[in-house]
N, C-alpha and C positions, 0 to 999 in steps of 0.2 A: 467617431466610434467610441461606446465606451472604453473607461479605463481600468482593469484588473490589477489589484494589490498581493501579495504572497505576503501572506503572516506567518513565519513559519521557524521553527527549531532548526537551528546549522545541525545539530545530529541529526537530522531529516533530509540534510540538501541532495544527498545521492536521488531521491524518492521526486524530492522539487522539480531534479532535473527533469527524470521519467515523465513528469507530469507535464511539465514545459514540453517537450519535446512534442507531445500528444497534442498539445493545443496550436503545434504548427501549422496545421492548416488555418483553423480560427484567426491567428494573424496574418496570412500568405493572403486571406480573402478580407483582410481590415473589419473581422468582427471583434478583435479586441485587440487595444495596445496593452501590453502586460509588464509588471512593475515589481520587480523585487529587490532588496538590500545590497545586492552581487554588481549589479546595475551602477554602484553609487562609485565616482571616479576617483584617482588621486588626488587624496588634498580635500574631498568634496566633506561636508560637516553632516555624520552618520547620522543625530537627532532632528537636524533641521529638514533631510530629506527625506528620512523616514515619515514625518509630521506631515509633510508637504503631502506627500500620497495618502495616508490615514484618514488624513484630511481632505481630501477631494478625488479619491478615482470613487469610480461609480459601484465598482464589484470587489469583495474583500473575501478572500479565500482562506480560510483558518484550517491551516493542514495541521490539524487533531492528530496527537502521538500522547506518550506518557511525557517525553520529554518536553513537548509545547505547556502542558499542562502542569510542568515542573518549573519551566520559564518564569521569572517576574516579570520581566519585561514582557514575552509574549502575553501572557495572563491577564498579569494586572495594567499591562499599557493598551498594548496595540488589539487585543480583545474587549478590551473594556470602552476603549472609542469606537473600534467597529459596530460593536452593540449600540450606544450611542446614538447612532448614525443611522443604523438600519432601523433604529426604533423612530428616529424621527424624519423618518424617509427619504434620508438622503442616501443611502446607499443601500445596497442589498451583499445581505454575508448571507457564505454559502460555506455550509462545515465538512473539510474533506477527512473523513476519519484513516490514516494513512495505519493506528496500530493500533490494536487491543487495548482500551484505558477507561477509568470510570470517565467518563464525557457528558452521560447524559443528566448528571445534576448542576452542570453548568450554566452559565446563562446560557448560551445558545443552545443548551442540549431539548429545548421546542422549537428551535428551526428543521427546515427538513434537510436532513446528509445526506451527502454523496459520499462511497459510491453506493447503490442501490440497494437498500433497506439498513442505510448504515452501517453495513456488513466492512471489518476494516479492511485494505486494499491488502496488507499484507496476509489476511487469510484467500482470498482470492488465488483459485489456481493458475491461473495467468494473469500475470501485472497488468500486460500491454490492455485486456480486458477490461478490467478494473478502471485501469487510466483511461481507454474511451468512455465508457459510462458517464466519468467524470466528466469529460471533454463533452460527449452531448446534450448533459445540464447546465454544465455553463453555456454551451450556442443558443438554448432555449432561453435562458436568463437574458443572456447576450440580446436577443432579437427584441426583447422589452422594451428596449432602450432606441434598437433603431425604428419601431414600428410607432410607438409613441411620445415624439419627438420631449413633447412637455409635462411626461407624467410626472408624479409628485418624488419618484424614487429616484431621477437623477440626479448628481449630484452636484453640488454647489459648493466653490469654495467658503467657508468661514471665513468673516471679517479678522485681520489678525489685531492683537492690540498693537498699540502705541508703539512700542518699545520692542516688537520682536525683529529680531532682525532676519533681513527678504533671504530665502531659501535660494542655493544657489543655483544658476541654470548647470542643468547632465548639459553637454557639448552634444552635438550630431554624430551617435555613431551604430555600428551596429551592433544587434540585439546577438548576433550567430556567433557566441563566444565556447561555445562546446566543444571540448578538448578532451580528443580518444582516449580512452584508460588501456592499457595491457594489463595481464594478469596472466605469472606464472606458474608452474606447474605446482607449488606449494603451494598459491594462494588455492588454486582449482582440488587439491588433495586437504587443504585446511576445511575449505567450505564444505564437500564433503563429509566429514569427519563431525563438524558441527552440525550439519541436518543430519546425519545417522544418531547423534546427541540429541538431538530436537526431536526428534522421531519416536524415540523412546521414550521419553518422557511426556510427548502428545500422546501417544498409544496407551501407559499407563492410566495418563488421567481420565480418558475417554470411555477406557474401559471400568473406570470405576464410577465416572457419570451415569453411564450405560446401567450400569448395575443397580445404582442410586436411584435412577428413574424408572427402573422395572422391575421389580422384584422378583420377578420369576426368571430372572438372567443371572449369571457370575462370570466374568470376566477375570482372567488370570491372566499376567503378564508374568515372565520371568527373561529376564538380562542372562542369556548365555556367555557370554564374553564380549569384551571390549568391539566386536565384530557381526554380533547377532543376537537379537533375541524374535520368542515367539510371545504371539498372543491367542487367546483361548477363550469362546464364547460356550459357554456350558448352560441348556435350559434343563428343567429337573432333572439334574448329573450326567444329563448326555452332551456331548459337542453338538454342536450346528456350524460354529464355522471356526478356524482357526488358518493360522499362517505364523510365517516364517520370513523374516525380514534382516540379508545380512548384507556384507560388502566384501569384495575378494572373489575368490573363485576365479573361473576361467573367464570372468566375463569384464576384464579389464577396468576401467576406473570410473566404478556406479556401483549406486544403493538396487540393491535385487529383492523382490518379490516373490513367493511362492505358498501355494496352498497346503493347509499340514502342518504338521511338526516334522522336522529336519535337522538333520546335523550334516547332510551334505551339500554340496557347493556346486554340484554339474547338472542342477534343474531350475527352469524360473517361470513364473509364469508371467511376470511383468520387469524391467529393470530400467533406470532412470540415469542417464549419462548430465556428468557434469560439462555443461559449454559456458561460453563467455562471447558478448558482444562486445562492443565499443565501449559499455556504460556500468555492464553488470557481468555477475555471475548468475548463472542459473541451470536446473535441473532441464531435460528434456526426457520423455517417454519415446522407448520404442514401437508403443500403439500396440503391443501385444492382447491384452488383454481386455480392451478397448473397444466398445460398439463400432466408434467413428474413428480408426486410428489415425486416417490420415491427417484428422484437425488436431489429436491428441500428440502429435507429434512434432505438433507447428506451435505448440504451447509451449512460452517460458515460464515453468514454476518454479516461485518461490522456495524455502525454505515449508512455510503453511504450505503452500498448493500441491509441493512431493507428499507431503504428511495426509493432506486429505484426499489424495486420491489414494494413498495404499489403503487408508482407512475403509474408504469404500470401498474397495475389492474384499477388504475382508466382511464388512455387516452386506454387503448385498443380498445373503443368502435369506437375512431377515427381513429384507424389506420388499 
């Protein structure tokens, strides 16, 4: 089976995890052994094994952040040989864009990203979404390898020189090292608090993009307080659509929704609860205002994916 490499920023690992997790089946059915730094045992020599995989798994996953692209060592090492390699067909890199970053003047920025259209995974309104996308380019990648046994793009170890010394064997163990997170009621009221931050500050920019690219639009944002603001789409000085986006009220501990301007707290027409898995934090919708709610309720969003869906309740009316 081929062999999958994780090139990737530790301020990325929470995201690695997600993404490992999604490619469980891919291993359960032996379409890929998969290889990252976390992998590497007590005592084991962290350059020699890193090398050893670079160097010879067949698929090299370059999880794209600002912080990877900050990395020297991701950068200028373990990108710089993947490149390498895929140019001289012995491996195939495949670019996971995980966060909003200049990427595409990169060297790999003419390969083709995952997830689909290069779109980064944290604007996507459901990770778990985003993460299969990824996960069903890699199976297609994946099946390359097992459909034609001697193509030119598997991979081959490189001769080592003279002098290096043998990379030590990982011992037999298992891969299923994933340990439950909890998250208490401050972490769940913190993160909160930072996507109503986040929200605001997407809502402003968007609505000044929005304005930038139609001239016949104006967009006002105003920050009510620490707990709400409105946004306001005006064509030749009239509204078309506006809302009102706050937290509190009667509706317990969620970012809320509503059409209009308001200063009151006992209407919504959408509202977004904070939950937690084993792994993350994440927003849910109550499918109120929702064509399909019941899939919209089955969605964990982001931080991005709470922001873009309020966003589209409010431009709907335009488009």
């Amino acid at each position: 089976m081929p062999s999958l490499f994780f090139s990737y920023s530790h301020q990325d690992e929470d995201l690695r995890d997600q993404l490992e997790t999604q490619l469980a089946m891919l291993k359960r059915q032996g379409v890929i052994d998969a290889w990252h730094d976390r992998r590497i045992p007590a005592g084991g020599e962290l350059d020699l094994e890193i090398d050893q995989h670079i160097n010879t798994d067949d698929i090299i996953l370059l999880l794209v952040s600002p912080d990877f692209i900050a990395s020297d060592y991701c950068y200028e090492v373990e990108m710089k040989r993947a490149m390498e390699r895929h140019g001289a067909g012995e491996a195939i890199v495949i670019p996971v864009i995980l966060r909003a970053c200049d990427w595409q003047p990169a060297p790999f920025g003419r390969l083709k990203a995952v997830p689909r259209d290069g779109k980064p995974v944290k604007q996507w309104t459901d990770l778990d979404e985003a993460f299969l996308d990824v996960a069903k380019e890699i199976r297609a990648v994946a099946q390359r390898f097992t459909d034609v046994e001697h193509a030119t793009f598997v991979a081959t170890a490189p001769v080592a020189p003279a002098t290096a010394t043998p990379a030590i064997q990982t011992p037999p163990r298992s891969s299923n090292l994933r340990v439950a997170k909890t998250f208490s009621q401050r972490d769940k009221d913190a993160f909160k608090h930072e996507t109503f931050a986040f929200m605001a500050r997407f809502f402003e920019n968007s609505l000044d993009e929005l304005a930038a690219r139609n001239p016949e639009l104006e967009g006002v944002f105003r920050h009510i307080d620490a707990n709400r603001f409105t946004a306001v789409i005006y064509r030749a000085g009239a509204v078309v659509c506006s809302c009102t986006i706050f937290m509190g009220g009667g509706f317990g501990n969620g970012i809320n929704f509503v059409h209009g301007e308001t200063s009151e707290s006992n209407s919504m027409n959408e509202s977004l609860r904070v939950e937690a898995d084993d792994q993350s934090l994440y927003f849910t919708s109550m499918g109120m205002a929702m064509f399909n709610a019941s899939r919209e309720r089955d969605m964990k969003l982001s931080q991005e994916g709470a922001a873009e869906l309020y966003w589209g309740l409010l431009i709907a009316p335009l488009q």
